[in-house]
C-alpha positions, -999 to +999 in steps of 0.1 A: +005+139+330+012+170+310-023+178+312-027+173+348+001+194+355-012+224+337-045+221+354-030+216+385-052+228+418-087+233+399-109+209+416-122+176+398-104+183+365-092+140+368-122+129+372-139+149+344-111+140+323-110+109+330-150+108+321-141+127+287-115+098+280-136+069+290-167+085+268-143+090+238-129+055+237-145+034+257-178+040+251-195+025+219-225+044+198-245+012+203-243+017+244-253+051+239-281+040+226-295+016+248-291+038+278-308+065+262-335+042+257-331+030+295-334+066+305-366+073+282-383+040+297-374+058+331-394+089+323-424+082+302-427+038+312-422+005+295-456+011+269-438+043+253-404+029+249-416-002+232-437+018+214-410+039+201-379+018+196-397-014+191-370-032+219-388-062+234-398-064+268-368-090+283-346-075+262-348-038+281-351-056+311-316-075+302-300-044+300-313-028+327-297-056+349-263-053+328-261-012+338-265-022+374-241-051+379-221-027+355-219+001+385-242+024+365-212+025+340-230+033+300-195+012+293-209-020+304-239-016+275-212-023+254-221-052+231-205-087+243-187-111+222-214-133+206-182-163+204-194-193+219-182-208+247-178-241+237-167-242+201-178-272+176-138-292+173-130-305+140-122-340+141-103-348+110-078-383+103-045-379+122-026-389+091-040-356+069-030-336+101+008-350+101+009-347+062-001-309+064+027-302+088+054-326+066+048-302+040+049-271+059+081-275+071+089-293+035+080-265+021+082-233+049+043-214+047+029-227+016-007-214+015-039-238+016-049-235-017-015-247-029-015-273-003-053-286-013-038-306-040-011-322-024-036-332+005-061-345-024-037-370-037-024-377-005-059-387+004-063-410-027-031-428-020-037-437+011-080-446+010-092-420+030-127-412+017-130-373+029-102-345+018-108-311+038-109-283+017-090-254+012-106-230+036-107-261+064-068-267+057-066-231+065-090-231+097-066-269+103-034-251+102-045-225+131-053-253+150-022-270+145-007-233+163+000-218+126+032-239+114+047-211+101+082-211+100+105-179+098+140-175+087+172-175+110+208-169+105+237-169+128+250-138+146+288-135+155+284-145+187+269-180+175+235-175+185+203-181+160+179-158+158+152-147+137+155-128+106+134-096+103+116-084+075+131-046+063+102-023+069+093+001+040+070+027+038+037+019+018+016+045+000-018+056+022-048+040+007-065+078+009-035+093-003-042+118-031-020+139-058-030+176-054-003+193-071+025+187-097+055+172-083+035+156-056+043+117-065+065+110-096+061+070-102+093+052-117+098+019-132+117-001-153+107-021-185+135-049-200+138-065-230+160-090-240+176-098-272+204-135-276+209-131-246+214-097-237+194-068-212+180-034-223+163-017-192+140+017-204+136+030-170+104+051-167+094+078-143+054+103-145+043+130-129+011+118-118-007+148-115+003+164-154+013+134-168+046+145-179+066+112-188+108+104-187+125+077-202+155+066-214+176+031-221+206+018-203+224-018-207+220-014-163+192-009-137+214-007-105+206+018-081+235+036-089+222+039-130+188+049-117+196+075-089+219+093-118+186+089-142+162+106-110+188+135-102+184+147-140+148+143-135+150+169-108+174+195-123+147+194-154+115+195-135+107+230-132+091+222-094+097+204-060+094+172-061+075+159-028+071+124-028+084+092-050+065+056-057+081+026-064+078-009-064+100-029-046+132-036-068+165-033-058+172-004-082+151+016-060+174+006-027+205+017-017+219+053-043+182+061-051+173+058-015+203+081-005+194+108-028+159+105-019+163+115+022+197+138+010+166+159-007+142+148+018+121+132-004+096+108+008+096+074-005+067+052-009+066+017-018+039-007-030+025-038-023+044-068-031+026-081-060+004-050-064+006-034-098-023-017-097-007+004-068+013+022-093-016+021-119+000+057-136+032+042-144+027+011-156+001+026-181+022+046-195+054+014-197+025+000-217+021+029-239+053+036-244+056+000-259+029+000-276+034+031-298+075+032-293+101+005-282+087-027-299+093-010-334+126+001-327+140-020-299+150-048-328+167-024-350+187-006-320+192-028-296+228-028-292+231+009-300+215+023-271+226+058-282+207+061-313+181+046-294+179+071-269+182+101-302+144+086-312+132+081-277+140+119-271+119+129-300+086+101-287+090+118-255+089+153-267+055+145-289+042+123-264+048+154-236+038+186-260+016+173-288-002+138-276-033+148-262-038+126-231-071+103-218-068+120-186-074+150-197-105+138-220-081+136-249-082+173-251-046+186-230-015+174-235+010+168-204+028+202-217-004+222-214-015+211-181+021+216-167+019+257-184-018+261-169-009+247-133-014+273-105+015+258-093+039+262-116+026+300-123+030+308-086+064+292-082+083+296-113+092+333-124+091+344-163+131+346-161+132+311-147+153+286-169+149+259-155+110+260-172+095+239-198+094+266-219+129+272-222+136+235-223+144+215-257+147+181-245+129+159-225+161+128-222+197+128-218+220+110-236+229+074-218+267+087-219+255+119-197+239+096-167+268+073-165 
């Protein structure tokens, strides 16, 4: 309507536009096609076109009906659903059928391949000589209308309704780090000792690198907002965006601060590790080389083990060349060569890495 009104009074602006918009969306490359071919048969005859597209006979003459009970419209050249009318029905016992949905709502959406076995030994108990598979229990439970079952609770006015899902933002599948600061990745790594919790909660700069860490006896949000505000008073740059999985410690606090700064908040997958690839390398890493030689000894004094953290992180950061950088930068070095940091930081600036002695803060200064 906005566009109407703007062109208001110029003759046959409607229907063009309404021709641009039926071409742009309507409008298939395939059907383009064919009536291009139509329109070549038109001007130099059937013995050329088959010549030169190699389309059968019938099959130009098929669409050459389909354009004219289509109105002339290239739209109705559109390919046609290839579906059947009359689909093959899968005739299966009616005991297998009620033992499926027993254990659906036994046990509310449990996939097919967990439900194969149950069906297999329900099939042996009772004699029946053929089990459907996993991918026909699938194809049995959309017949059966899905038998999926969602959670409810009771509002304060007594009525039952369906509880909803929080929706989270996820991470685009072409989204790529261009700058540093772009996406810092945070985590958390426990280890447990008679009983007891250490949390090492981790957080990279994907684009240098350039690792944080440091151990608490708590990963609430709280603990771990406090641990990313001293992450952005050191970083000498904006920080843009911030990927997580989906723990709680990442809710609530961490969330506040991150729209307070307007900082955008990506999430993974549930059960998708790989989504967050950079930091769970380096979790590895940083057990690897670090925290299983000295988590034993320091367990319970989480100060001292924060003292010989600091100094991993500093040689990890400024001396430990990185694979990322074919073994031959170090995180430091591609944070000081970064157009980026040269074009936003000023030589007085104190904030910088250069002027910077630590890379972790004390447990006692976070909490």
């Amino acid at each position: 309507m906005r566009i109407q009104n703007i062109y208001r009074g110029i003759k046959g602006f409607v229907t063009v536009y309404n021709r641009a918009v039926r071409y742009q969306y309507m409008i298939t490359e395939q059907a383009k096609r064919r009536y291009r071919i139509l329109i070549h048969w038109k001007k130099h005859g059937l013995e050329s076109t088959i010549d030169a597209f190699g389309i059968l006979r019938r099959t130009l003459f098929n669409w050459k009906r389909t354009l004219k009970e289509g109105g002339g419209k290239v739209e109705s050249l559109n390919p046609k659903k290839r579906t059947p009318k009359i689909r093959r029905k899968r005739f299966w016992d009616l005991r297998i059928l009620e033992e499926i949905k027993r254990l659906r709502v036994e046990h509310p959406n449990l996939g097919a391949e967990k439900l194969y076995p149950l069906i297999l030994d329900f099939c042996d108990a009772f004699g029946i000589p053929k089990c459907p598979s996993s991918s026909t229990i699938e194809r049995l439970i959309v017949d059966l209308g899905g038998l999926r079952i969602s959670p409810q609770r009771i509002t304060g006015t007594g009525k039952v309704v369906k509880v909803k899902r929080n929706k989270v933002l996820r991470k685009p599948k072409d989204f790529k780090i261009l700058y540093p600061g772009h996406t810092i990745a945070l985590d958390t790594v426990e280890k447990q000792k008679n009983g007891h919790r250490m949390y090492i909660l981790t957080a990279i700069d994907i684009f240098t690198r350039t690792t944080y860490a440091i151990a608490t006896k708590s990963h609430s949000s709280q603990t771990f907002a406090h641990f990313f505000f001293i992450i952005m008073q050191m970083f000498p740059y904006d920080i843009k965006n911030v990927l997580t999985d989906n723990g709680s410690e990442f809710k609530k606090y961490l969330s506040k601060l991150l729209t307070e700064n307007n900082i955008t908040h990506y999430h993974t997958y549930p059960r998708t590790p790989k989504m967050n690839a950079h930091c769970e390398s380096f979790n590895g890493t940083i057990q690897e080389e670090f925290v299983d030689y000295n988590v034993n000894l320091l367990f319970d004094d989480t100060t001292s083990f924060n003292e010989k953290l600091k100094e991993y992180l500093i040689f990890y950061n400024t001396k430990r060349v990185h694979c990322a950088f074919k073994d031959k930068l170090t995180p430091f070095a591609v944070l000081n060569k970064s157009e980026y940091y040269l074009s936003k930081l000023s030589v007085e600036c104190k904030n910088g890495w250069g002027y910077s002695r630590t890379c972790i803060i004390s447990t006692n200064d976070i909490l």
